[in-house]
N, C-alpha and C positions, 0 to 999 in steps of 0.2 A: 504494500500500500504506500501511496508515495503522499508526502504529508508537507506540506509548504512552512517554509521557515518563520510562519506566523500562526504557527500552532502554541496552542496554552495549554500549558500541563498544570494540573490542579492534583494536588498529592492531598490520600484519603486512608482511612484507616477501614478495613474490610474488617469489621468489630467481631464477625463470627470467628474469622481466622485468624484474627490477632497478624496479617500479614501488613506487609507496606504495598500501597498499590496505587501504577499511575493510572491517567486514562486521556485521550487525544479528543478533544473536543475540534470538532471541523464546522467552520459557518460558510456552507455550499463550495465545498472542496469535491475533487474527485478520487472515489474509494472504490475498492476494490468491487466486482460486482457481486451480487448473495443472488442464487440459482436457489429457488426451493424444489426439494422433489417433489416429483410425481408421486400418484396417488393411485392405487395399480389393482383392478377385479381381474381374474381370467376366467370366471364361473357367473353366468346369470344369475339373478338377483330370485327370488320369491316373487315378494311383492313390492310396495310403494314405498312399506317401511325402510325394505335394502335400496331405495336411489341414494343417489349423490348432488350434491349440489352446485349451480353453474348458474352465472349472472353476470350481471353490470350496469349498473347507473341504476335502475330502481327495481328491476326485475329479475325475479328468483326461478329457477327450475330444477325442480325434482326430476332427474335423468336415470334412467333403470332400464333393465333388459330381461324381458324377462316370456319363457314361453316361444324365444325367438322373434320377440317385435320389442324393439325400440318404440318407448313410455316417455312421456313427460307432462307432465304439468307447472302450467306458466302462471306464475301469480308476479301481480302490480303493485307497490307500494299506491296507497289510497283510493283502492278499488272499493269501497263504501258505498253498504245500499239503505238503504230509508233506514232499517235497524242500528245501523250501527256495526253491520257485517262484515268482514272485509276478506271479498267474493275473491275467487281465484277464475282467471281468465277460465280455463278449461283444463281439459286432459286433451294431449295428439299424441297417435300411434302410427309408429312407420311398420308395418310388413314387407318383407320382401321376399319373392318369392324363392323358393329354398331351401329356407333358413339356412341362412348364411353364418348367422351366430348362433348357432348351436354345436359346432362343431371345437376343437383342440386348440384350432388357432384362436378362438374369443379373444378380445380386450376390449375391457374398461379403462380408459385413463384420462383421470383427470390432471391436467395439465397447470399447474400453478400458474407459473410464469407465461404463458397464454391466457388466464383467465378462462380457460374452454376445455370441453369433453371431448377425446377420439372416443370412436369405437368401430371397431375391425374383426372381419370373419371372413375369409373363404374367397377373396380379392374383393369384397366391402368397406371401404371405410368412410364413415359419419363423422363430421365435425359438427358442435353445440356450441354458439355461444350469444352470447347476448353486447351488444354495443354500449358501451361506457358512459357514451356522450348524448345517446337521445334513449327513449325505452323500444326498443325494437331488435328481435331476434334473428339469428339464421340456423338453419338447416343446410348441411355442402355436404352433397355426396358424390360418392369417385367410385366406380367400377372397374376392372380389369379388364368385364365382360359386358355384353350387353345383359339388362337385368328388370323384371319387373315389378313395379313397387306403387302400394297402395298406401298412401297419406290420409288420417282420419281426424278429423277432431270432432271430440267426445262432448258432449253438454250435459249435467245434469238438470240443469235449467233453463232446459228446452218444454218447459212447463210450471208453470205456480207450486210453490214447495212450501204448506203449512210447517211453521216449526212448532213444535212441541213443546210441550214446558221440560221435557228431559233436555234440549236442544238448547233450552232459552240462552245459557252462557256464552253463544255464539256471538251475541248484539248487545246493546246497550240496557236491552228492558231488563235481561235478570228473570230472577224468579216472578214481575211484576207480569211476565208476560200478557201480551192484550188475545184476546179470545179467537182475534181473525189475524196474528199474527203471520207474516207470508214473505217469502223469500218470493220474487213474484222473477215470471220468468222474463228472459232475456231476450231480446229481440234481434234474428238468427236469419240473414240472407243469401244463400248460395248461388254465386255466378260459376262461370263455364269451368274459371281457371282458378277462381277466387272465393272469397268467403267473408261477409262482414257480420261481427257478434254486438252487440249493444245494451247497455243496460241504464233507464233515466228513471231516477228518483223519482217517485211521487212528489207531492207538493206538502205533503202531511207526512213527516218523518218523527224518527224517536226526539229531537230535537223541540219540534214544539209540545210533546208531551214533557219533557226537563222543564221545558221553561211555565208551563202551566203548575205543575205538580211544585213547582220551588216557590210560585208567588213570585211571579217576574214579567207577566202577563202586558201589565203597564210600561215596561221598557222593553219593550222584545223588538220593538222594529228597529231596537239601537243595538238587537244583540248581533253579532256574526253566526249566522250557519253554513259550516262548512256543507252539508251536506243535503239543503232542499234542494230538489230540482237538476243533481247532477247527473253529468251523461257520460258513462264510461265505456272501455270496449276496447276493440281490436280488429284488423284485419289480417286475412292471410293471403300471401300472393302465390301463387303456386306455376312459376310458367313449365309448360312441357306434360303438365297431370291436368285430367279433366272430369267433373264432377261424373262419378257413378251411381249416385244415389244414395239412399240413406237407411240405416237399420238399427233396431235395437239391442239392447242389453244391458250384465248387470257387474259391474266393479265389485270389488269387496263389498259395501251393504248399500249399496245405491244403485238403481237404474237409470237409463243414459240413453240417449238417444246418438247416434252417429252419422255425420256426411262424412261421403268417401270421395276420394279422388286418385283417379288410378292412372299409372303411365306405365307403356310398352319400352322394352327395348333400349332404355336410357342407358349413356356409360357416365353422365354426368348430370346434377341437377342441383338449384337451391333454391329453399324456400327461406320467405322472411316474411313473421308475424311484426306489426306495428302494434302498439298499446298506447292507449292514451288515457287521461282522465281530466277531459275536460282543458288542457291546457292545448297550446297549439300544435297541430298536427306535426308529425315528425319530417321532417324534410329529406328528399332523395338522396340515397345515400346505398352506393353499392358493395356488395358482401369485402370487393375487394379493398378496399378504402377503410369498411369496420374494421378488417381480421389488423388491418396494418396499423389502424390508429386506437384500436379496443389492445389490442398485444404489446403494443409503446406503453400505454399505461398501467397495463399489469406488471409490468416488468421494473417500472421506475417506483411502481408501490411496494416492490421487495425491496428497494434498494433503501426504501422510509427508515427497515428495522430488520432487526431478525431474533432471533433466541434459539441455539443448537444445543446440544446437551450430549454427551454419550452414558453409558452403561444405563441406573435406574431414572436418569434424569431425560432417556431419550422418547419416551412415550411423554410427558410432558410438553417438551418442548416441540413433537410433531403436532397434538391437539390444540396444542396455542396456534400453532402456523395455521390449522386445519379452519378453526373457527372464526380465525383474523379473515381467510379467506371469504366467510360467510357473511364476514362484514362489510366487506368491501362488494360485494355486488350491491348493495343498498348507500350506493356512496353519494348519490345524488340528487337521491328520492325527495319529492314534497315531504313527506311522513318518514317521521326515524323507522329503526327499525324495532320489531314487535319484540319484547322480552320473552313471548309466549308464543314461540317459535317463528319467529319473522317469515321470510319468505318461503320456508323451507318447512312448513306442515304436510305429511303426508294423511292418507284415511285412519282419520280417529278412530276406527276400532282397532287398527293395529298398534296405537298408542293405551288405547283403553277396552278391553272388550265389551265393557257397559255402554261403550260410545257408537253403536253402531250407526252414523249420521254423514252426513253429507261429504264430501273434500271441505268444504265451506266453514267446517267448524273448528273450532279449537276452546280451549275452556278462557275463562278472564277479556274475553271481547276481541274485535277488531277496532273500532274505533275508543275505545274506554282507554287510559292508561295508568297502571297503576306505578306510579312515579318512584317507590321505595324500589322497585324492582327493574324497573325503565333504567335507572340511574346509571345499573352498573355496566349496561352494556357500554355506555359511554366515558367512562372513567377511565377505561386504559387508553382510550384515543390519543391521550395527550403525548404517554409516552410511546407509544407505537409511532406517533409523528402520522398521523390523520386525522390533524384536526378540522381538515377540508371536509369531513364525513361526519363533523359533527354540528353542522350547519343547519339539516335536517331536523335536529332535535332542538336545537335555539329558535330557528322560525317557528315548529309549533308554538313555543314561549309564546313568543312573540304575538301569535295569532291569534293568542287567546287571553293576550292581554288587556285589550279594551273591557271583554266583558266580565274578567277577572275583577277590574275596578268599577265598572258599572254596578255592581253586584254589591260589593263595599258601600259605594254611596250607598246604594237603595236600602238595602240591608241596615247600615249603619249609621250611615250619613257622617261618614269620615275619608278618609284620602289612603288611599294603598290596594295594592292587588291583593285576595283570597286565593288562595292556589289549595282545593283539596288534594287527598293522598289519592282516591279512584275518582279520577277528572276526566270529563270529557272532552272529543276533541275541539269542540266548542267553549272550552274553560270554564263550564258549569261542572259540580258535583255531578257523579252519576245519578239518576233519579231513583235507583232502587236503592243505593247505599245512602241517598241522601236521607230515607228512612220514613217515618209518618210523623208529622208537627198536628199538635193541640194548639189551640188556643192558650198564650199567652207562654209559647219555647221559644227559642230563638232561631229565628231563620234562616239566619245563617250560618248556622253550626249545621253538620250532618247528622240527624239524628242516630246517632249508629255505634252501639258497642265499643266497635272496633278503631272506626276516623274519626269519632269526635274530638274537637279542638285540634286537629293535626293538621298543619297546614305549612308545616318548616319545610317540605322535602322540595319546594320549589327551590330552595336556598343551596341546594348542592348544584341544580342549573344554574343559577346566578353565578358560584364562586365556579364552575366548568367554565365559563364565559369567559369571565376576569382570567383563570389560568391558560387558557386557548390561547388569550393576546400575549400571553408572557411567553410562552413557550414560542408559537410561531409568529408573533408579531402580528397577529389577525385583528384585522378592523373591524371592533366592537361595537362601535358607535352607537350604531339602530337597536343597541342593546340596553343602553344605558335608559333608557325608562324600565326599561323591565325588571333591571338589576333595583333601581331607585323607588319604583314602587313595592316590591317587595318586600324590602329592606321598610320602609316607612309604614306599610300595614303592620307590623311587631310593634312598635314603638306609639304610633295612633291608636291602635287598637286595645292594647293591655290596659294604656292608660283610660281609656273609654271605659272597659270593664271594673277598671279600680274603681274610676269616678260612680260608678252603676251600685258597685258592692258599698263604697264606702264615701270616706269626704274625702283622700289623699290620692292622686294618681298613681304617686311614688313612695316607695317605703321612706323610713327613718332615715337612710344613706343616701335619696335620693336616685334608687332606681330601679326598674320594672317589676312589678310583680307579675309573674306569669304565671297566671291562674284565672280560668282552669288551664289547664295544657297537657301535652302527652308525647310522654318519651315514644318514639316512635308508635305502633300500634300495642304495645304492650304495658308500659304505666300509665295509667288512666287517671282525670283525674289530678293530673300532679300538679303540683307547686316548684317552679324552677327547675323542669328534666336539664337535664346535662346536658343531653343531645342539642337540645333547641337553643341553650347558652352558644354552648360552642359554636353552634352553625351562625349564629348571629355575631358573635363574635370575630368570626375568619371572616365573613363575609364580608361588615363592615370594616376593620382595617385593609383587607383588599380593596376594597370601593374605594377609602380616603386614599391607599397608594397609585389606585389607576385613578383616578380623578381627581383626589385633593380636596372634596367635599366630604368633610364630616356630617352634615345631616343632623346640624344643629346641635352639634355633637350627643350624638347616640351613643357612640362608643361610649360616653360615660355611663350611660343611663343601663347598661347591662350588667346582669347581676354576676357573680360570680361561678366559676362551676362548684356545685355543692360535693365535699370528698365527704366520709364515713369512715370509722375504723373497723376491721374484719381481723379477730383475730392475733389485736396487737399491731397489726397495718392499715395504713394510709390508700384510701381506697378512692376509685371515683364510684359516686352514689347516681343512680338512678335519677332521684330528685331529691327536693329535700324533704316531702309527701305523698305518698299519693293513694291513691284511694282504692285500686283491683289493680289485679296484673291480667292479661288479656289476652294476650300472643304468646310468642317465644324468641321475641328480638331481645338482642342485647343492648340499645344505647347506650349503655353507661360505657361501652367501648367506642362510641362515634367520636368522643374525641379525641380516640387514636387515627382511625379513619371513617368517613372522609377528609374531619377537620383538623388533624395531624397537631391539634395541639400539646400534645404528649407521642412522642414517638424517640427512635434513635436520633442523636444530636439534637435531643431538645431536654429541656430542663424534666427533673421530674418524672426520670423514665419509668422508677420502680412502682409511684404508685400505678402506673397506666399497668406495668406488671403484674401488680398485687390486683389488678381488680382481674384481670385477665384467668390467674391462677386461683385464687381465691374465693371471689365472687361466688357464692353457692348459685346462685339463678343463672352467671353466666358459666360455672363451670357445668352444668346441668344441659345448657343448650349447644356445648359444642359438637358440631354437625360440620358435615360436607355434602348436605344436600341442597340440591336447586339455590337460592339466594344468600345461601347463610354465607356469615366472609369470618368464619373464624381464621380462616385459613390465610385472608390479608392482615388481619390483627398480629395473629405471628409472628409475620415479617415485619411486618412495620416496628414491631417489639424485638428485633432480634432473637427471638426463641427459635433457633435455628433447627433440630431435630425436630420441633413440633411443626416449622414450617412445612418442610420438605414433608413429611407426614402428609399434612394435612393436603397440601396441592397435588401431590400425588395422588392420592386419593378422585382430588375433584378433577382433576385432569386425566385419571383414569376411562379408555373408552366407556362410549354410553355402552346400550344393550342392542342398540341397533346396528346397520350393517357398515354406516358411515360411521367411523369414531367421532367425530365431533356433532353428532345428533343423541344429545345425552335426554334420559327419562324427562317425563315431565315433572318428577318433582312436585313443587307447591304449585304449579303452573300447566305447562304443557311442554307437547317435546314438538320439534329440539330446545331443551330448555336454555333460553340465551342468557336468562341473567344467571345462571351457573358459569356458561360460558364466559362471561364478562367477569364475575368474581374469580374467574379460573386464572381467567388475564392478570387481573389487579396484584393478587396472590403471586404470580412469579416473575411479573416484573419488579415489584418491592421486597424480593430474594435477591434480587440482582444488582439495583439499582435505588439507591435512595438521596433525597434531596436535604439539604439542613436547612434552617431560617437562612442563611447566609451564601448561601448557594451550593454552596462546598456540597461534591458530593460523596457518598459512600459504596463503594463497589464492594458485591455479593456482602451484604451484610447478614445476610440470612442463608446462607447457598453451604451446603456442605461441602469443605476442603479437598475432598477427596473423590470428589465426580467434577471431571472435564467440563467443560461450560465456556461458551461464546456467546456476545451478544451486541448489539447497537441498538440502541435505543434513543430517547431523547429526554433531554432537561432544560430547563425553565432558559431566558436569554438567546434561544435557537441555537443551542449545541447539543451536535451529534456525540454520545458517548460510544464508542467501540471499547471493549476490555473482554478478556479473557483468564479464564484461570485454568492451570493447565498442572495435572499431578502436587496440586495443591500448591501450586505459585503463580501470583495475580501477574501476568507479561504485558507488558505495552505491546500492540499490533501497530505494524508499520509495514 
């Protein structure tokens, strides 16, 4: 690696290994190039649950073989119908006559550094991939011989589909389900050579039921709907195949209707599906021009980062690469991607067998998001160095800003944005978690067990925001209300509550009482959680550092984090109150991460320890399932054998055929915020930040397993380091 004479060596203590370690920090130097491998089937798949995954810019495909026809299904970031559904284009099946892949020579391979699928049998091979830069697919196939091949796409909504109240979790209603609930069919035209699929919102969606059912009736024409009246869909161009007709059948527990389209004799052919929703039509754009400019960006997205590993550290560090990969086809989408399996939902009965329901479903919504678990998929962005792919998940912010604060005035008649924990994509409460009000509750609380008064977790988007610009310099701007209002609902509103409860806004010392409030969904109830100091806390001195606006100074007016004794140690407390415990989340550990107020090279590390160890509720819930991040708490604590433990574990293949499509978890499969906590978890083994920049290599990484990696840190430096037979080397 060749390193310019204006490299900065920054000398770090690797705290697990007690070693001395440099590391080369490069600001748009040229480095060596990182080649990910291939990803290799030679055996057909079963079913939907063995595909693989293949995309770009907003669009996902489950790619499978199986039975000797080439499978896939194509779903759209923001394909949303009246419910709150979020529909997958379809299922297409290639036959060709043969079978061709049924035979010894079979491959599957997904091609990293292409971004795209081969697959080959018998002088066959298929190319799959999707274009980077607009939402539109190709199919390219190459024959040795001449060959004949029948192209199908599958609908199950080629007809009105009641959902069920077993179903209900698909949409927004929940258990509220309405009586004539209906996934309502799609409007489905076939030409000679072609195929256009469409799907437009009624005018009456789950949306105006939120906004009735919340008491919002009176300012609804000021609210945003993302989703009255939209028109979404797709075309397929097919030159060289010509419509055959159509016929039926049954998928795993759905029935389907199919157009066929069959070609004679071909040694070459591509198809290419367009997708839209609603935004402008994709523009002409031929296979040859995608594979060159979709394949330039795959390849400059391996060169953002990487994380190698050998002996038990190498299954790891392939399923971080696997599911980075997963990330990165949703790089450009309106809509982040779904923590509850994003683009890459197979048939829920293979996830669930009590699920036997549409492709269309998955449990926790399509347009709903529940923001505790949203969060993680985007927290490794920073250090992966894609924070271009986190853009996606700030404009929702964004978009759901206005009625975030509409909703405060009316509600409150005070200044700041409400961000609940299951929000809609319209930045209302969901209406079924919102709960049932009496006369004389407050309205804008959710009436609900579980979210009431929880309204902090918008505040890990706000401080992603602030950390985006530091890390790659990204222009924040358009953000700065979002960040500002959020920050100012805490501060307007407790004190609103004081003045409600009592005659003082502010206690004796002069600052917040936060009550009621709620350690994540699990302390109820409480009086000053931790969690919600600390996020208000990071937040606002980030704000004052990108900005310079104290906010009348807030930062004073926050209370302290409340600690406890456990045992003869100094512990972080939950709260300093609270009334049930609810869940099985830990806060008292959030301000190790995400708000790293306690962490290695920061003051205080042993209490963050002692509550970590100690804590009866939190030694009780350590898990490496679906969203739990004991497994980032480790690292960030240096507890180096319980690290590697614990990420092991969650970075362990799923059950499925694809390793990085893990259980569903508390969610759905592929469960992505495991996936994202899986991230977090072993880059903070690797790679850790101090108040002061300085950074700390493999602080948590065991001495004695090989490890390479490039990552990124705050200021736009690239870190490359290695540790190699238990000594940390400079790479050059």
């Amino acid at each position: 690696m060749n390193i310019t004479t204006d490299r900065i060596f920054t000398r770090a203590i690797a705290a697990s290994c007690g070693l001395l370690a440099y590391t080369s920090m490069y600001a748009g130097k040229t480095v060596a190039d990182y080649k990910p491998k291939d990803y290799v089937w030679t055996t057909q798949s079963q079913n939907s649950s063995g595909s693989m995954p293949c995309g770009g810019h907003d669009v996902g495909m489950n790619v499978w073989v199986e039975n000797g026809d080439i499978l896939f299904y194509v779903s759209k970031s923001g394909m949303l119908d009246e419910n709150n559904t979020l529909l997958k284009a379809g299922r297409f099946r290639l036959s060709i006559k043969g079978q061709p892949f049924s035979g010894t020579d079979f491959e599957q391979r997904l091609c990293l550094d292409d971004g795209a699928i081969y697959i080959k049998g018998k002088g066959i091979s298929i190319r799959l991939w999707a274009d980077v830069y607009q939402p539109k697919v190709f199919v390219e196939m190459n024959a040795t011989h001449k060959a004949d091949a029948t192209l199908s796409y599958e609908s199950w909504r080629y007809k009105d589909r009641p959902v069920t109240k077993a179903e209900c979790q698909q949409g927004s209603y929940k258990w509220n389900i309405p009586a004539d609930c209906t996934t309502f069919a799609d409007s489905i035209k076939a030409a000679k050579s072609s195929i256009d699929f469409w799907h437009t919102n009624r005018s009456y969606t789950v949306f105006d039921y939120t906004v009735s059912r919340e008491g919002l009736d009176a300012i609804k024409d000021e609210l945003y709907n993302p989703i009255g009246g939209k028109t979404f869909g797709g075309s397929i161009t097919m030159p060289g195949f010509k419509f055959t007709g159509t016929s039926t059948g049954t998928y795993a527990s759905t029935d389907y209707k199919a157009w066929h389209y069959s070609a004679t004799g071909i040694r070459q052919a591509t198809v290419s599906i367009d997708l839209y929703t609603g935004e402008t039509a994709s523009t002409a754009l031929s296979a040859k021009k995608s594979k060159a400019q979709s394949t330039k960006w795959w390849h400059q997205f391996w060169q953002r980062s990487f994380i190698t590993a050998e002996g038990e550290g190498a299954t790891m560090a392939r399923n971080y690469e696997l599911f980075r990969y997963m990330l990165g086809c949703n790089a450009y989408g309106e809509y982040p991607t779904k923590f509850n399996g994003s683009l890459f939902t197979f048939d829920p009965v293979y996830a669930d067998p009590k699920c036997p329901f549409t492709p269309d479903f998955r449990k926790w919504g399509g347009g709903t998001m529940t923001a505790q678990n949203q969060r993680l998929v985007y927290w490794p962005m920073l250090k992966s160095g894609d924070t271009d792919m986190m853009k996606a998940q700030f404009d929702t912010y964004l978009r759901m800003l206005p009625n975030a604060t509409r909703r405060t005035k009316f509600y409150w008649n005070h200044d700041g944005a409400s961000f609940s924990e299951q929000i809609e994509n319209c930045g209302l409460p969901n209406p079924t978690e919102y709960g049932k009000h009496k006369p004389g509750d407050d309205p804008g609380m959710d009436r609900n067990a579980w979210l009431e008064y929880q309204w902090d977790t918008a505040l890990e988007f706000c401080s992603m925001i602030m950390q985006a610009h530091k890390y790659s310099g990204m222009d924040i701007a358009e953000y700065e209300p979002l960040i500002r209002q959020t920050l100012i609902f805490f501060d307007e509103h407790y004190q609103y509550i004081a003045k409600k409860l009592g005659v003082k806004p502010l206690n004796a010392d002069g600052k917040l009482m936060l009550y009621p409030s709620s350690g994540c969904e699990t302390y109820k109830m409480a009086y000053n959680p931790s969690s919600v100091i600390a996020a208000l806390k990071t937040v606002a001195e980030q704000w004052i550092e990108y900005k310079g606006d104290s906010l009348n100074n807030f930062l004073s007016r926050i209370p302290p984090i409340p600690l406890r004794t456990i045992e003869g140690d100094t512990c972080i407390a939950p709260a300093i109150v609270w009334a049930r415990i609810q869940n099985i989340e830990t806060p008292q550990l959030y301000p190790v991460f995400p708000w790293r107020v306690y962490g290695m090279g920061r003051e205080n590390l042993h209490i963050a320890r002692n509550t970590y160890l100690k804590d009866p509720h939190a030694v009780e819930m350590h898990s490496t399932k679906g969203w739990k991040q004991d497994n980032i708490w480790a690292a960030c604590l240096g507890l180096t054998d319980e690290a590697f433990k614990l990420n092991r574990e969650k970075l362990a293949d799923g059950p499925y055929r694809f390793p990085a499509f893990w259980d569903p978890g508390y969610d759905w499969a592929p469960d992505c915020n495991k996936g994202g906590a899986s991230m977090i978890g072993l880059q903070e083994m690797l790679l850790q930040e101090k108040p002061d920049g300085g950074l700390l290599l493999f602080p948590a990484w065991p001495k004695n397993i090989n490890a390479k990696f490039r990552l990124k840190a705050t200021g736009g430096r690239t870190v490359e380091a290695e540790i190699k037979n238990g000594t940390i080397i400079e790479n050059e």
